[in-house]
N, CA and C of each residue as an Amber inpcrd file, in Angstrom:
protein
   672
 145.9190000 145.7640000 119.6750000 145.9830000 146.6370000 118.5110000
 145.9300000 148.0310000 119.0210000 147.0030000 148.7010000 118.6980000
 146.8110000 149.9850000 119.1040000 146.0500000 150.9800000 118.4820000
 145.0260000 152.0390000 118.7720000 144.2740000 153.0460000 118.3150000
 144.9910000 153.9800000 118.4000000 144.2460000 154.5670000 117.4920000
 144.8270000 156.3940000 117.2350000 144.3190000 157.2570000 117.3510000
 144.2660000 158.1660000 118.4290000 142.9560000 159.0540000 119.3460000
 143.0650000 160.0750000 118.4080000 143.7860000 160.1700000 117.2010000
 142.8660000 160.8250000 116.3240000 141.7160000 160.5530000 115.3230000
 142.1940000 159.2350000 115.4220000 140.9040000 158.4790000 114.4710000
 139.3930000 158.4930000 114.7280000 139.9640000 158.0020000 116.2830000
 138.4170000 158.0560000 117.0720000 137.7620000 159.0860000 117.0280000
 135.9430000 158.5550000 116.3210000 134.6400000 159.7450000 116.4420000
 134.4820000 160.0980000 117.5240000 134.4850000 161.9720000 117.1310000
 134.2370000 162.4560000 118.5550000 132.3230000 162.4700000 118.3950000
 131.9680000 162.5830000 119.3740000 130.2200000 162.2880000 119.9310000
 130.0110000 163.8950000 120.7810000 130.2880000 164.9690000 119.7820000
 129.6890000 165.7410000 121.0530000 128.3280000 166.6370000 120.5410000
 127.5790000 166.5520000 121.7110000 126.5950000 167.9470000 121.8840000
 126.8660000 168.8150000 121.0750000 125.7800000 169.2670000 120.0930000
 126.3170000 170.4900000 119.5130000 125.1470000 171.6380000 120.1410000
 124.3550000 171.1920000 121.1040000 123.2210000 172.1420000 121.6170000
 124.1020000 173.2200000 122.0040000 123.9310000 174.3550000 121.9890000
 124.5350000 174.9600000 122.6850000 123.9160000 175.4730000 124.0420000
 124.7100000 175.8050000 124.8930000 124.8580000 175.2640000 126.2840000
 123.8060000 176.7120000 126.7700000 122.9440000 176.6110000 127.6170000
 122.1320000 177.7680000 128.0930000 122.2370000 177.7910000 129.3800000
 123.1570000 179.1450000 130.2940000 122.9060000 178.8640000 131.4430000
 121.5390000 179.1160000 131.6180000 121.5020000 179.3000000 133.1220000
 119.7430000 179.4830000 134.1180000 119.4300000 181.4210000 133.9520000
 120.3560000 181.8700000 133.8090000 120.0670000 183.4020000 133.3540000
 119.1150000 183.0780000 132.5120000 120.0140000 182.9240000 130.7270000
 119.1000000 182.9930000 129.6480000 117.3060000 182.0750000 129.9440000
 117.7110000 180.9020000 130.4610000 117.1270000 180.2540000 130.6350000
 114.9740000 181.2510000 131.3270000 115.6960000 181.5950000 132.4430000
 114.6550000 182.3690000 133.1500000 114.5000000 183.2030000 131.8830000
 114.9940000 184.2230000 131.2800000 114.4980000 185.0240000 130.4290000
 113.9600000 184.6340000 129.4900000 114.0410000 183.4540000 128.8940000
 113.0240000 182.6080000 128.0050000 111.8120000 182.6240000 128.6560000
 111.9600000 182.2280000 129.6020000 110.5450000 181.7940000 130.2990000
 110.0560000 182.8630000 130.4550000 110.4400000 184.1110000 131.0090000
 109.3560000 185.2230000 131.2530000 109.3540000 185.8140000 129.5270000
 109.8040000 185.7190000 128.5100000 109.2650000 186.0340000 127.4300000
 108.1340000 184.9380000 127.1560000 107.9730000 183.7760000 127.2600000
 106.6890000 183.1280000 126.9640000 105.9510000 183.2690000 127.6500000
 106.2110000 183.9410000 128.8560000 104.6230000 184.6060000 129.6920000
 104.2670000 185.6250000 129.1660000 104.4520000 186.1790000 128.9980000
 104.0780000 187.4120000 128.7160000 103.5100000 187.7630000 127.1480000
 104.0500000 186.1890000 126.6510000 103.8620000 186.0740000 124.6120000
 102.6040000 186.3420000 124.2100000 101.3540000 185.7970000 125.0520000
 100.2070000 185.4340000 124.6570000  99.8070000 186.6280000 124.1020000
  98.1810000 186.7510000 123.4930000  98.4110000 187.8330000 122.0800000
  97.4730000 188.7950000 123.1860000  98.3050000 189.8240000 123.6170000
  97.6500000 190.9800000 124.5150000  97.1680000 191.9710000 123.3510000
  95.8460000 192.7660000 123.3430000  95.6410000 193.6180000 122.3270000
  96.8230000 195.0740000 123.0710000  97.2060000 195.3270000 122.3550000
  98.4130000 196.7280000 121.4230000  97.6450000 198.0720000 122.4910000
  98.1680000 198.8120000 122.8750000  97.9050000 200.1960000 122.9060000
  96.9480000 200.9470000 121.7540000  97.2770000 200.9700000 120.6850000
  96.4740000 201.4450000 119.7590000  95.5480000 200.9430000 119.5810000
  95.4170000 199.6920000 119.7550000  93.8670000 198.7920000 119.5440000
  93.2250000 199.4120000 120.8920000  93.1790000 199.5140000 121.8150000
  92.4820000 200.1990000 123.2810000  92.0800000 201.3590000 122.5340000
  93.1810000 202.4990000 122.0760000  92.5860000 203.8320000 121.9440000
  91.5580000 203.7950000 120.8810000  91.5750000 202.8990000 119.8430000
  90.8120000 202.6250000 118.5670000  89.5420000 202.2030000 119.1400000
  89.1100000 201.4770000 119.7110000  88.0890000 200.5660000 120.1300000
  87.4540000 201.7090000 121.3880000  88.1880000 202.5230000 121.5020000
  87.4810000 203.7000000 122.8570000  86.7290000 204.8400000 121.8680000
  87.6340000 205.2870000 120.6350000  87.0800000 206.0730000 120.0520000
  86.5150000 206.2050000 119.4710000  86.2390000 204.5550000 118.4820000
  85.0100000 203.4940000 117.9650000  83.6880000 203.9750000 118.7670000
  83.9040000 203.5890000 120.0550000  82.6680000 203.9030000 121.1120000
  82.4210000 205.1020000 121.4740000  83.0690000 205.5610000 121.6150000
  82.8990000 207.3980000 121.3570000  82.2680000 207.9150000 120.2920000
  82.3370000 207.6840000 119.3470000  82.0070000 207.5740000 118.0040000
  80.2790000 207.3540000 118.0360000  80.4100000 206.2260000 118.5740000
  78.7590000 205.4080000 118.4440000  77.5830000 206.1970000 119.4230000
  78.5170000 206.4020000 120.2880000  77.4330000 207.2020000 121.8180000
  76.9540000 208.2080000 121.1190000  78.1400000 208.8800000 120.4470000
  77.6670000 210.3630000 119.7500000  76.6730000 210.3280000 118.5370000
  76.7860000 209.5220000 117.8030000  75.9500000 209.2950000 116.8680000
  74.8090000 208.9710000 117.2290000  74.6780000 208.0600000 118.1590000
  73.7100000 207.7740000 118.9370000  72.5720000 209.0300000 119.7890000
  73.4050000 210.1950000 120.2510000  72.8620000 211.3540000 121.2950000
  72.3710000 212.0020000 119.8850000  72.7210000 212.0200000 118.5220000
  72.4340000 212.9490000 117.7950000  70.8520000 212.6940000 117.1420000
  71.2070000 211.3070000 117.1110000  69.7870000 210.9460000 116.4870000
  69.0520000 210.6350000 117.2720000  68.7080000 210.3690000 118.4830000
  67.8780000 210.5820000 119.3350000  67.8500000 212.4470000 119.7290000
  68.4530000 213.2870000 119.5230000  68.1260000 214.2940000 119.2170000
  67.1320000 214.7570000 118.1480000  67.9110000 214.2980000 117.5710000
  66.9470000 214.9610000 116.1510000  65.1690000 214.6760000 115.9890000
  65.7140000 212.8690000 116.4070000  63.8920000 212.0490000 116.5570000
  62.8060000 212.9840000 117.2460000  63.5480000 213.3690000 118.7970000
  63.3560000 214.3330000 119.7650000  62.7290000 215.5710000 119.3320000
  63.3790000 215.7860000 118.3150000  62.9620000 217.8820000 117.7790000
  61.9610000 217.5130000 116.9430000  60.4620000 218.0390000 116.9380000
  59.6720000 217.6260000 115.7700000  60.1500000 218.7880000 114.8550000
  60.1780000 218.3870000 114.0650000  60.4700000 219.9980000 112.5720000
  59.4770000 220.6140000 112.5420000  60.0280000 221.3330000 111.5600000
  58.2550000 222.9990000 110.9250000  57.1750000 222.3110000 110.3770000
  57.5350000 221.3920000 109.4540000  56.0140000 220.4100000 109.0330000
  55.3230000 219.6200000 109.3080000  55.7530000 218.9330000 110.6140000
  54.6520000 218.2250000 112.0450000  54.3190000 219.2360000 112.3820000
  54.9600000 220.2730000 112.9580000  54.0120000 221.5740000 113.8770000
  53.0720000 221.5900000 113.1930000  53.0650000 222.2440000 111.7970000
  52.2980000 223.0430000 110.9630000  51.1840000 222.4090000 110.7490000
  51.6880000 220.8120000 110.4360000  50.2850000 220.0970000 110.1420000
  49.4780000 219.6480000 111.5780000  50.2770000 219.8320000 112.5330000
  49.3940000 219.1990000 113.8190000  48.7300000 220.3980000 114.1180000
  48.9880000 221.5610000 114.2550000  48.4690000 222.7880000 114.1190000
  47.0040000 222.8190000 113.1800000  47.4590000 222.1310000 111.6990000
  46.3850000 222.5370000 111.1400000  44.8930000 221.5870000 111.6330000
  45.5260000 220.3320000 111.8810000  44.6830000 219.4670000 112.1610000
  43.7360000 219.7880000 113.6680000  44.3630000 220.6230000 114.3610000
  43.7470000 221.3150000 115.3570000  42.8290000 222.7000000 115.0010000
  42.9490000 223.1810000 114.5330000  42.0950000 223.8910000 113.7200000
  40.7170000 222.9930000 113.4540000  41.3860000 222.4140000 112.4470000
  40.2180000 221.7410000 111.4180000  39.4160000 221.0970000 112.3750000
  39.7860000 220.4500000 113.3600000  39.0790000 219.5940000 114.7140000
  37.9440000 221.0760000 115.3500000  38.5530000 221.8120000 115.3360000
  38.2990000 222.8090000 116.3900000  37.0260000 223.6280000 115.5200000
  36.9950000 223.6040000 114.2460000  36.1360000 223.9330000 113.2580000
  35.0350000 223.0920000 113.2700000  35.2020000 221.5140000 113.2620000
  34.2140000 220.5710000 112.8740000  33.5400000 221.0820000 114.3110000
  34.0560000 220.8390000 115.2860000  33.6640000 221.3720000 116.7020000
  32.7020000 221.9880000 116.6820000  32.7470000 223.1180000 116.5420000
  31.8300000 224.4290000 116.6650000  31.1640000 224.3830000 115.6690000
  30.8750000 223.5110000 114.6280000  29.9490000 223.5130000 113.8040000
  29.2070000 222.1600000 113.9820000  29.1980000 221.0540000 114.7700000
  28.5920000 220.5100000 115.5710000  27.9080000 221.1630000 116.3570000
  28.1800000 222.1410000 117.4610000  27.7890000 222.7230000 117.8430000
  27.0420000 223.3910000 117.7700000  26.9440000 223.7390000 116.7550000
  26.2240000 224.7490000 115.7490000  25.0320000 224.1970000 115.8150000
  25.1870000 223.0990000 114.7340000  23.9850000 221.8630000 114.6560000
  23.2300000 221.7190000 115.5850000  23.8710000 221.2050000 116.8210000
  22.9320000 220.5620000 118.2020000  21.9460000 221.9650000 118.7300000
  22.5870000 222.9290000 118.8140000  21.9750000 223.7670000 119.0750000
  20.6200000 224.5880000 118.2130000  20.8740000 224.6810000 117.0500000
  19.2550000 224.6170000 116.4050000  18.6940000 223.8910000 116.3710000
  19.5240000 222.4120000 115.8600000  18.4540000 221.2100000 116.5910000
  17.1230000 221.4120000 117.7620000  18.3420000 221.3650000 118.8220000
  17.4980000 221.5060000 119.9520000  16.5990000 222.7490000 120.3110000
  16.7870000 223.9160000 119.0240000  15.7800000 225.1940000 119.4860000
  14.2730000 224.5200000 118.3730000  14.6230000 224.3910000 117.3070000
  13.9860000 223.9550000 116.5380000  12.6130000 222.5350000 117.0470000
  13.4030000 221.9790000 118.2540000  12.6180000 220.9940000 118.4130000
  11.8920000 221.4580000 119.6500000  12.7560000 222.3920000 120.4820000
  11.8620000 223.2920000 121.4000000  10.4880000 224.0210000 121.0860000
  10.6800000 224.4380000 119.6140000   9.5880000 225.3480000 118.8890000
   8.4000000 224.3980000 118.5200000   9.5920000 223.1980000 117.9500000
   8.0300000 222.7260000 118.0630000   7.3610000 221.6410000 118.6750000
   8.4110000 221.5280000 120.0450000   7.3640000 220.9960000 121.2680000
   6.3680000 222.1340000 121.7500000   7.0310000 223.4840000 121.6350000
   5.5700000 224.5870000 122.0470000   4.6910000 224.6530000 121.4130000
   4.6630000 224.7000000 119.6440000   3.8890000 224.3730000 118.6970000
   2.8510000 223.3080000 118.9770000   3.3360000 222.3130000 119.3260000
   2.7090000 221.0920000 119.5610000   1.5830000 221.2660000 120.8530000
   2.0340000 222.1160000 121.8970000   1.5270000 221.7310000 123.2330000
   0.1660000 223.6180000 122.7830000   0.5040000 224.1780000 121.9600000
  -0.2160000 224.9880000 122.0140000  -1.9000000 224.8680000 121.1660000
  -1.1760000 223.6940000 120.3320000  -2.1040000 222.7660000 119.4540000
  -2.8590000 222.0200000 120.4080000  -2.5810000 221.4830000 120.2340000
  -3.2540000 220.3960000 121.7660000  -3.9880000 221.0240000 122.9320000
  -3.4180000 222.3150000 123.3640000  -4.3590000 223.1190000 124.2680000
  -5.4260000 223.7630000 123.2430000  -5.5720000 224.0800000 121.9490000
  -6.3210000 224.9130000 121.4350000  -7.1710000 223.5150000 121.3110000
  -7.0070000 222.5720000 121.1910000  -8.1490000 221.3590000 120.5580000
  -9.0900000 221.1180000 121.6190000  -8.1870000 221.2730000 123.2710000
  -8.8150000 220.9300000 124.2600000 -10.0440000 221.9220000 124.2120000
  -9.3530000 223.1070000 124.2510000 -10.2980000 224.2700000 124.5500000
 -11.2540000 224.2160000 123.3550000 -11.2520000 223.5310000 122.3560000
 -11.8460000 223.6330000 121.0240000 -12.7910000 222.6940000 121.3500000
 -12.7450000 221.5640000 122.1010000 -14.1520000 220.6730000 122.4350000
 -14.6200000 220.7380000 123.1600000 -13.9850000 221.5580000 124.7550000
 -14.5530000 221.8580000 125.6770000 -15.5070000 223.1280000 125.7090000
 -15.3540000 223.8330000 124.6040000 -16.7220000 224.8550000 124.1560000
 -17.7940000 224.2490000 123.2970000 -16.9870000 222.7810000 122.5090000
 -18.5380000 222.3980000 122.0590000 -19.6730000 221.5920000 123.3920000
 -18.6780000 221.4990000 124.1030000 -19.6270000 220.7140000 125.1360000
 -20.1340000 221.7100000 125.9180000 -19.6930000 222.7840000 126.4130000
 -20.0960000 223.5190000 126.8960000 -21.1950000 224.7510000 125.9720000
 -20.9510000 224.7660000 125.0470000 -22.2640000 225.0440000 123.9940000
 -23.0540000 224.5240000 124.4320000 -23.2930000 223.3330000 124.1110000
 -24.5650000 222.3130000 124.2390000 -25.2090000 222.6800000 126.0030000
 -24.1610000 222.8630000 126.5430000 -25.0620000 223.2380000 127.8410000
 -25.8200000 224.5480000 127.8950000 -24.9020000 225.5960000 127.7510000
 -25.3550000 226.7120000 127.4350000 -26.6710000 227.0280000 126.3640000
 -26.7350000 226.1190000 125.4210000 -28.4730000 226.0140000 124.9640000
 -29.3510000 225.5190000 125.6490000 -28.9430000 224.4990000 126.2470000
 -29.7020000 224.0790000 127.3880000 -30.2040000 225.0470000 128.5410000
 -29.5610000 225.7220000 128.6340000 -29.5620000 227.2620000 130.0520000
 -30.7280000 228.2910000 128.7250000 -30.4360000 228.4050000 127.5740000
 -31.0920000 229.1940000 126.7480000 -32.6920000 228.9470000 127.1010000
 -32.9450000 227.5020000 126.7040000 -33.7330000 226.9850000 126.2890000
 -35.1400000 226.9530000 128.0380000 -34.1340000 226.8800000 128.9350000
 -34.7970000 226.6470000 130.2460000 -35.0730000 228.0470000 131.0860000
 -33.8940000 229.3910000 130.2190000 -34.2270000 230.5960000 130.3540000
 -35.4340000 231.1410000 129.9920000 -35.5600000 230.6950000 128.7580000
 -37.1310000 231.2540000 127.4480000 -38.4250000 230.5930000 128.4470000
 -37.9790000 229.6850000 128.9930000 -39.4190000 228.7200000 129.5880000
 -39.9580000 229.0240000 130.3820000 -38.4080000 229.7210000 131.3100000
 -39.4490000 230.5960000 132.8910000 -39.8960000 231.8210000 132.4290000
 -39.2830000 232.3130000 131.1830000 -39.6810000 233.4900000 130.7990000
 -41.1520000 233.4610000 130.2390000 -41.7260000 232.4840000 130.1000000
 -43.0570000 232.0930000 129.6970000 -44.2970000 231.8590000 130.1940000
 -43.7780000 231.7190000 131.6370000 -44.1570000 231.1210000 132.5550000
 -45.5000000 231.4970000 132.5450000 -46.8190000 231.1780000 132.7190000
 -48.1990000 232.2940000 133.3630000 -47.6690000 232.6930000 135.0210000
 -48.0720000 233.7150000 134.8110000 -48.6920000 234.2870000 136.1660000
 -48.9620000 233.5100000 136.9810000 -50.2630000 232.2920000 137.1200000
 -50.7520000 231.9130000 138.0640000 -50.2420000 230.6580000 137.3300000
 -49.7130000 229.8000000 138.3540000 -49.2260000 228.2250000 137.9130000
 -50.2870000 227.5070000 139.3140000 -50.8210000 226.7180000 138.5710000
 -51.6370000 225.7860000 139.7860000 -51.1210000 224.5850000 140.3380000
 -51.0330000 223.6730000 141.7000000 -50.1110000 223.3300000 142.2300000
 -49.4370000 221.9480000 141.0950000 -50.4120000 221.6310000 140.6490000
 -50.4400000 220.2210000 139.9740000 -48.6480000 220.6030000 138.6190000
 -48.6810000 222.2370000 138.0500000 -47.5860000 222.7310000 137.6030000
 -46.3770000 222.6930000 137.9900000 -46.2120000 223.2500000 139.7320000
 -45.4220000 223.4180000 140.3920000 -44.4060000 222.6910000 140.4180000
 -44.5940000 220.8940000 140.9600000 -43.6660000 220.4590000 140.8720000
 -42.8580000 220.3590000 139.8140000 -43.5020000 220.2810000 137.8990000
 -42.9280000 220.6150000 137.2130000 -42.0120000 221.2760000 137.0080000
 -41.9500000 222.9310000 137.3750000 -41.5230000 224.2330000 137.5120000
 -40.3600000 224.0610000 138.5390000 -40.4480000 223.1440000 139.5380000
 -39.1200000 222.8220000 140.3880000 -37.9930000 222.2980000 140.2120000
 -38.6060000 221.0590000 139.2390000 -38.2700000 220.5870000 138.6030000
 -37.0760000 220.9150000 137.2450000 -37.6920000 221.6000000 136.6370000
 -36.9450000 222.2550000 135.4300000 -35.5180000 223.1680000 136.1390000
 -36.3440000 223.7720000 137.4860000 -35.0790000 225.1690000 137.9530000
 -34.1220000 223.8840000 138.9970000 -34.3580000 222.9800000 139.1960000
 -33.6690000 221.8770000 139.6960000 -32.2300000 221.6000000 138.6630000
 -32.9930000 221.0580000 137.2160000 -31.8840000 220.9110000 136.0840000
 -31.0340000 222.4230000 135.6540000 -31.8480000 223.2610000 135.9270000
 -30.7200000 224.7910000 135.5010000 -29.9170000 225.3320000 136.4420000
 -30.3470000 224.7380000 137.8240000 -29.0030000 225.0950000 138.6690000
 -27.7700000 223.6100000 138.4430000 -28.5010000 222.9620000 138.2060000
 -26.7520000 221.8580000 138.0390000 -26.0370000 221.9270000 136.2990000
 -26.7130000 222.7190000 135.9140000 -26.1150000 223.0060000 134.7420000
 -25.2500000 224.1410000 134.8610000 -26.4400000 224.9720000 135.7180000
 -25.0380000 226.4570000 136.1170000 -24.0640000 226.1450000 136.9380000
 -23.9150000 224.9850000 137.6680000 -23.1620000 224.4380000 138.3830000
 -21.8460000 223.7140000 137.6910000 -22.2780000 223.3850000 136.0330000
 -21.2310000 222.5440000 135.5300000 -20.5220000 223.7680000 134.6030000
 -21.0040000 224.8680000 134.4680000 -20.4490000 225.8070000 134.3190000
 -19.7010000 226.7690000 134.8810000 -19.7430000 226.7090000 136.2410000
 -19.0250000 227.0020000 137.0860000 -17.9640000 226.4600000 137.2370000
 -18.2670000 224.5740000 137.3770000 -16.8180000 223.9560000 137.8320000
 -15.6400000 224.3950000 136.6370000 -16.4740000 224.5810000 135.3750000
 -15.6240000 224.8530000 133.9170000 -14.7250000 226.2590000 133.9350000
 -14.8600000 226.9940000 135.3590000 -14.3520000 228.2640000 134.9580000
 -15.5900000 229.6650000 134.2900000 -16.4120000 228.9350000 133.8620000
 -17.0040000 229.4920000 132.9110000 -18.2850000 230.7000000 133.4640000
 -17.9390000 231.6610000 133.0550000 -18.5840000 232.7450000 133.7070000
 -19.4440000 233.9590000 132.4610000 -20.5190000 234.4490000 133.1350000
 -21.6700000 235.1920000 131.9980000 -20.9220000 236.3850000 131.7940000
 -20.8180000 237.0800000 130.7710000 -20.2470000 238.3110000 130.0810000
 -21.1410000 239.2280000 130.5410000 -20.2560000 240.2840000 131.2860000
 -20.9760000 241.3710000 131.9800000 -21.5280000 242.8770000 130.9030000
 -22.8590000 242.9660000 131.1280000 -23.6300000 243.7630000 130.2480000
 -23.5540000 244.9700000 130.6950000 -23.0920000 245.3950000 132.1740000
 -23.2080000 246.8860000 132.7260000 -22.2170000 247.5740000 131.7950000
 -22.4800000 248.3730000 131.5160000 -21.3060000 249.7170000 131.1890000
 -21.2130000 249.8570000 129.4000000 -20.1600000 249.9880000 129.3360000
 -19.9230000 250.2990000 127.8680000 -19.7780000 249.1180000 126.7250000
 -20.3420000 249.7280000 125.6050000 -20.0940000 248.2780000 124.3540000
 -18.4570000 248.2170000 124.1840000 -18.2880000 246.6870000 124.2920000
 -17.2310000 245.9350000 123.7330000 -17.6120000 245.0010000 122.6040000
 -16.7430000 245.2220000 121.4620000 -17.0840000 244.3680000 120.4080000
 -16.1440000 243.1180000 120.5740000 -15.3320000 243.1220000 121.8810000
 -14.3570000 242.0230000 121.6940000 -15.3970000 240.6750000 122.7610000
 -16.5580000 241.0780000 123.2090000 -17.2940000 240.5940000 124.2550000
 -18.9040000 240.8610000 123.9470000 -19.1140000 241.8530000 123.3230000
 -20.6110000 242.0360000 122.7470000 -20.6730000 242.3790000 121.5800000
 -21.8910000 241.3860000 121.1370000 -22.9820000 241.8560000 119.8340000
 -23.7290000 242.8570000 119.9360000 -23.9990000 243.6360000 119.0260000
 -24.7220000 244.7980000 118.8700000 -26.0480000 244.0810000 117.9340000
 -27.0980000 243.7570000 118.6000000 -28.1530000 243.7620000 117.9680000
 -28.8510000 244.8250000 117.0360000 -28.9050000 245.9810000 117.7020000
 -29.4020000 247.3510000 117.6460000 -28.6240000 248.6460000 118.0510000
 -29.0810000 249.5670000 117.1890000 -28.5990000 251.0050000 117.8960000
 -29.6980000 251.7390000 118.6070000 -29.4630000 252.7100000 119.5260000
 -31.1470000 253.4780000 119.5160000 -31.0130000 254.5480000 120.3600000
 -31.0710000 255.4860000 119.8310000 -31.7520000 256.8150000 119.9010000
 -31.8280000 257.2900000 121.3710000 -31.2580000 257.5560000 122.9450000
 -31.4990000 257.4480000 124.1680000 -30.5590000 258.4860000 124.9940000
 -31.7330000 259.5460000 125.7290000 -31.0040000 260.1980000 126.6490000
 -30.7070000 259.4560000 128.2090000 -30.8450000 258.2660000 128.2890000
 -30.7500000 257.6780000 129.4210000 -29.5210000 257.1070000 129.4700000
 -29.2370000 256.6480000 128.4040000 -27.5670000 255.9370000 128.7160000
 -26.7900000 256.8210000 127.5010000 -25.4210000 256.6330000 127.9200000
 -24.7840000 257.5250000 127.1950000 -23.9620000 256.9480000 126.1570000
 -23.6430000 257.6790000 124.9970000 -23.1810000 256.9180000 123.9240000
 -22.1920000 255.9130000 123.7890000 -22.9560000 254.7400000 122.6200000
 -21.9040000 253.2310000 122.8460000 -21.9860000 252.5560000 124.7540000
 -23.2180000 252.5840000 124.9070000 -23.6080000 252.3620000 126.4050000
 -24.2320000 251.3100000 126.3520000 -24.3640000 250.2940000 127.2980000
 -25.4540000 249.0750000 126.6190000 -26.6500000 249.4970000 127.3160000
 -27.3820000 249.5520000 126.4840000 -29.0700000 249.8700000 126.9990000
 -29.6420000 248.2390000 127.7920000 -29.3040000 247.1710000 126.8490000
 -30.2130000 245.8230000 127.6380000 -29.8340000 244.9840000 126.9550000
 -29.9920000 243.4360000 127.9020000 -28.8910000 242.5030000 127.1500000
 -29.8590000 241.5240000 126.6380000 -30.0770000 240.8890000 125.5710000
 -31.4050000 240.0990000 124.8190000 -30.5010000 238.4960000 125.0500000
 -29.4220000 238.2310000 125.0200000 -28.9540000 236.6170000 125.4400000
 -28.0000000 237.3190000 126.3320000 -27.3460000 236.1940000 126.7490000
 -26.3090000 236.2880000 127.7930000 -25.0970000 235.6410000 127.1320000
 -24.0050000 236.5110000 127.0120000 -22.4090000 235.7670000 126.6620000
 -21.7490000 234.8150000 127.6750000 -20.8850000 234.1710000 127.5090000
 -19.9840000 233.4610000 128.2070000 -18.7540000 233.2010000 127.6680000
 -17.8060000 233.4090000 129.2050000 -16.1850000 233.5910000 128.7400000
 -15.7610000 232.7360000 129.7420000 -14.2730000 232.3820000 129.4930000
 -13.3220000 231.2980000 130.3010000 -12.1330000 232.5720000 130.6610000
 -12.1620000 233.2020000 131.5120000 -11.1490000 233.7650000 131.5060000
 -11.7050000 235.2910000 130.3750000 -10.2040000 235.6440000 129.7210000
 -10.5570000 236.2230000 128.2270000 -10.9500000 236.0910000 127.1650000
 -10.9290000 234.5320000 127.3680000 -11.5880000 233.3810000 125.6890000
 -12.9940000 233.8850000 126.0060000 -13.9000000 233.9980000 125.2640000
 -15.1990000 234.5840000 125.0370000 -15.9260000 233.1940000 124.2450000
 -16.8850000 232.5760000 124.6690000 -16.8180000 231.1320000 124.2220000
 -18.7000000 231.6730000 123.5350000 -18.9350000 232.3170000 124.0570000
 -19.8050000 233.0540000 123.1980000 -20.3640000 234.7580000 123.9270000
 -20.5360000 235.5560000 122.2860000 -20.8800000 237.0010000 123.1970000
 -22.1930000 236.9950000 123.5840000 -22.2960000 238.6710000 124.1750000
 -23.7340000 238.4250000 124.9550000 -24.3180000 239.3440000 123.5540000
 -25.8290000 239.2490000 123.4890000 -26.3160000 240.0230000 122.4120000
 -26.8730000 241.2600000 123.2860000 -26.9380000 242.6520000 122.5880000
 -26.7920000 243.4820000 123.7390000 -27.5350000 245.0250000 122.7530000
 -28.7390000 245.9250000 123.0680000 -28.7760000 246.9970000 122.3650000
 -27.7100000 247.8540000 122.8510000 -27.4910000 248.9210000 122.3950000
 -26.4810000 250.0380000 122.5210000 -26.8330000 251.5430000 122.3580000
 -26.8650000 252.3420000 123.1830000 -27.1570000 253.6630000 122.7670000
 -26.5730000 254.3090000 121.9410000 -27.1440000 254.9060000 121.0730000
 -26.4960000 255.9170000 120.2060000 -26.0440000 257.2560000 120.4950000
């Protein structure tokens, strides 16, 4: 049977045909396809950060600068510190004069009490010296021996008494010379060309002093 080669289906390729030129240039366009960020996205994203640094230097500036109304008040608060200060100060210091005054107060008390019982005790001796004075002053004339030891006796106890008056400081108020009323009693006035006026003529007891304390005066006439 004969065919008719026009009848017959043609079978062709309709790809169209790519040499190795195009071919390579495909390929280096899909290298290069992948999604690279743009030129403008770089400069955007630089000046983004530019942006941020600066904002950044400003406010750490600013944090940096204290303003006029921290000064003013840290200022004032230095003051006010500096006030409480010196008026603390203030305080401690009368305090401490105040308590000075009257630790002297105190210690001058306490010495006046000492000295205030140590003349009553020393009183009591000093009558004792009175009392053993008047006795020799009494004495007779003629003492017979069986007396004697008595009489030794007694001037035995008036020297250790003048002795405890001694260790005391304690010394007789001197009668020579002129009246002192800060140291002698004036018993009497009297009438005398022998001593000269406000003179002590003669001493009737004997005073005693510690120093300038006068723990008793002497009794004493006085010329007129």
């Amino acid at each position: 049977m004969a065919h008719n080669k026009d009848s017959e289906p043609i079978n062709e390729d309709v790809t169209p045909a790519i040499d190795e030129n195009t071919a390579v240039k495909v390929e280096e366009n899909e290298t290069i396809a992948p999604d690279t960020p743009s030129l403008d996205d770089d400069v955007k994203a630089q000046n983004a950060e530019e942006q941020t640094d600066s904002e950044t230097a400003e406010t750490v500036s600013v944090d940096a600068t204290p303003n006029a109304d921290m000064i003013e008040q840290l200022q004032a608060d230095l003051a006010a510190a500096q006030q409480e200060s010196a008026k603390n100060l203030e305080n401690w210091q009368r305090t401490a004069a105040e308590f000075a005054n009257y630790k002297r107060r105190q210690e001058e008390q306490m010495k006046l009490q000492r000295d205030r019982i140590k003349s009553e005790v020393l009183q009591g001796v000093i009558s004792a010296l009175d009392d053993l004075d008047l006795a020799f002053q009494n004495l007779p004339a003629e003492i017979d021996g069986q007396l004697i030891g008595w009489v030794e006796g007694f001037r035995l106890v008036q020297r250790k008494l003048d002795k405890i008056l001694d260790d005391q400081n304690v010394m007789p108020v001197d009668t020579a010379g002129q009246f002192d009323p800060n140291f002698h009693e004036a018993v009497s006035y009297e009438e005398t060309e022998d001593h000269e006026t406000d003179h002590i003529i003669a001493e009737l007891r004997k005073g005693y002093q510690i120093g300038n304390r006068v723990i008793r005066p002497a009794l004493v006439r006085v010329a007129r």
